[in-house]
C-alpha positions in Angstrom: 78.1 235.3 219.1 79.4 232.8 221.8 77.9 229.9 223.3 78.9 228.8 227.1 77.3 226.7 229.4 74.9 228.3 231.8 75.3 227.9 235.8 72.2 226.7 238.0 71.6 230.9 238.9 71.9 231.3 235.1 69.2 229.0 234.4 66.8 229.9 236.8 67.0 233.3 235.3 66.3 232.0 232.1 63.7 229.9 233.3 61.8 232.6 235.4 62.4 235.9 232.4 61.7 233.5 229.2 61.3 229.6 229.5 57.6 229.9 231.4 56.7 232.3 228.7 58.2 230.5 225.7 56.2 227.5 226.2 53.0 225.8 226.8 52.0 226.1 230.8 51.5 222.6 230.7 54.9 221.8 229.3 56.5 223.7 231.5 57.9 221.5 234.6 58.4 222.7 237.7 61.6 224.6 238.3 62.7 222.6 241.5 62.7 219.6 239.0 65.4 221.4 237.1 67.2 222.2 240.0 67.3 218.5 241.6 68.6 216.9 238.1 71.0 219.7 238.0 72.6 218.9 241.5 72.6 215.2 240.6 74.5 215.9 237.6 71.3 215.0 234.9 70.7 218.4 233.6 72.7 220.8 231.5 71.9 224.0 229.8 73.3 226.0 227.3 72.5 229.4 226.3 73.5 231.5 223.0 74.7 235.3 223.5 75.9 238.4 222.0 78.5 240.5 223.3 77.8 241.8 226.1 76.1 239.1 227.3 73.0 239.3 225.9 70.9 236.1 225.6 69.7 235.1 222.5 68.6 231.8 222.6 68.9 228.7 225.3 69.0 225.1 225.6 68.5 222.6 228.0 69.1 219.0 228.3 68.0 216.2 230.3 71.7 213.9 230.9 72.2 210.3 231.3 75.6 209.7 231.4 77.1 210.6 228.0 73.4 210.9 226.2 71.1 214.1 226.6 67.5 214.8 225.5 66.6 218.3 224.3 64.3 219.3 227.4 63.5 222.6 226.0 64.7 224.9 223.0 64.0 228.5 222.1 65.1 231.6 220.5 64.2 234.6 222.2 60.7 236.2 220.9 62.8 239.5 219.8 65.0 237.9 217.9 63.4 235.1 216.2 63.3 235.3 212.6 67.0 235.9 212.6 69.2 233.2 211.6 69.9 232.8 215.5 68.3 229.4 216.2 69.8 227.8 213.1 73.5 228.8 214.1 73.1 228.0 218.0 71.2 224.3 216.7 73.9 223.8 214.5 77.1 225.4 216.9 75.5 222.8 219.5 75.5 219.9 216.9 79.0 220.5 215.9 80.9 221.7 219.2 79.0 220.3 221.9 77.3 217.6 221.0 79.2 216.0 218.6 81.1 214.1 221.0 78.5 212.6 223.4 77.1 209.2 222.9 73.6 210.2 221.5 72.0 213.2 221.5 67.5 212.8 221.3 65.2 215.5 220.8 61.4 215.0 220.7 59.1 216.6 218.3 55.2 216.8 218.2 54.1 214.4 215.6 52.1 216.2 212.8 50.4 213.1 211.8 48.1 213.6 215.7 47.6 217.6 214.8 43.9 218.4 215.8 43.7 221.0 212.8 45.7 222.2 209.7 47.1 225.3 211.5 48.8 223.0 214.0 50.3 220.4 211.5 51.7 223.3 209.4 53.4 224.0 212.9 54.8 220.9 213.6 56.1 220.6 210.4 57.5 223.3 210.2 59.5 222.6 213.1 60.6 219.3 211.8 61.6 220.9 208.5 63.7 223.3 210.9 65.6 220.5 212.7 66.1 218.2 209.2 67.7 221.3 207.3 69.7 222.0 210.6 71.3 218.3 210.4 69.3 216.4 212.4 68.2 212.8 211.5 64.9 211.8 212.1 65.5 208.2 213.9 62.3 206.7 213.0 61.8 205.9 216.7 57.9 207.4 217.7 57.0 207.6 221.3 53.9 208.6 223.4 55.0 210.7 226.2 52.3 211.8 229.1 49.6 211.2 225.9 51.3 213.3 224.1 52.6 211.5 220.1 56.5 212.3 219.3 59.1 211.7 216.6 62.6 211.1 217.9 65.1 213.1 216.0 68.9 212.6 216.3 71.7 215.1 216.6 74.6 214.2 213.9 77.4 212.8 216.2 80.2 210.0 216.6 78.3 207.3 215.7 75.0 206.1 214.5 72.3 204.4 216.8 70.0 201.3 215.6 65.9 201.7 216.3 66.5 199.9 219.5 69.2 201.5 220.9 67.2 204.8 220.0 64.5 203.2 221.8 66.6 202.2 224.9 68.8 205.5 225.4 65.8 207.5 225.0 63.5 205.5 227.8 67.2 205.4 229.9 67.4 209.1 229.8 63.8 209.1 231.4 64.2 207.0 233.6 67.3 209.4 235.1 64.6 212.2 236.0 61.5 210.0 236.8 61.3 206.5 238.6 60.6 203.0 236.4 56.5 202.6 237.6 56.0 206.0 236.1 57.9 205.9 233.0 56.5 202.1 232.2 53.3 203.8 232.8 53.7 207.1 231.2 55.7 206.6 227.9 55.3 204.2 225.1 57.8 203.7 222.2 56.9 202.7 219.0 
């Protein structure tokens, strides 16, 4: 298994064979948004393979400077079950992430589940990200109405609430202008 960091053709092949059909439609952002924070240097993307080559799971990142935000992650349907998205998070957390100034992802908070089904979901996927070394920051955020938890990759140092709260509405502000994102997300 090998990790590398995947080239702009590289993601739009992920994004076009697997990302559309991994997620939500209405999570899914347009492609030429990827693209443009690519080419500005605000996006990066990483994807986990077997020999030869073969994708088994991806990552991508919104940048700001030396912080990211988890835009999207996924193991490929296929292989999921494996052990393959608990090696990548953690081979990310330790290799590439470790040395960046903060590393954010959001998750769905389960408190603002609709039904059971959907909680047991969400917290599932927390529990996935705590026993794969993430901390969650205690920083909560609404995000296009949708309600988040902000979890924190293990790295250099250790953020305050605030800073949490500042990096995370920074790294927004990279892909989407200030009137929007004063508009559009809310930390708690």
């Amino acid at each position: 298994m090998f990790m590398k960091k995947l080239s702009l053709e590289e993601i739009r092949k992920i994004y076009n064979e697997y990302l559309v059909n991994d997620f939500p439609k209405d999570e899914v952002k347009p492609l030429s948004m990827i693209e443009a924070a690519y080419r500005r240097g605000g996006y990066l993307s990483y994807g986990y393979f077997e020999e030869p080559e073969e994708l088994r799971a991806y990552a991508f990142f919104l940048v700001d400077g030396d912080n990211y935000l988890l835009d999207y992650y996924a193991v490929r349907e296929e292989f999921r079950g494996m052990g393959f998205g608990s090696r990548f998070i953690r081979e990310l957390a330790e290799d590439t992430l470790k040395p960046v100034g903060c590393a954010l992802l959001e998750i769905e908070d389960p408190a603002y589940a609709l039904d059971e089904e959907t909680r047991a979901m969400r917290e599932s996927r927390r529990h996935f990200y705590m026993k794969n070394g993430l901390r969650d920051t205690g920083a909560e955020a609404t995000v296009f109405g949708v309600e988040y938890k902000i979890l924190e990759f293990p790295g250099k140092d250790s953020h305050s609430l605030e800073q949490i709260k500042t990096i995370y509405t920074d790294i927004y502000l990279t892909a989407l202008n200030k009137d929007f994102v004063s508009r559009m997300i809310k930390m708690r």
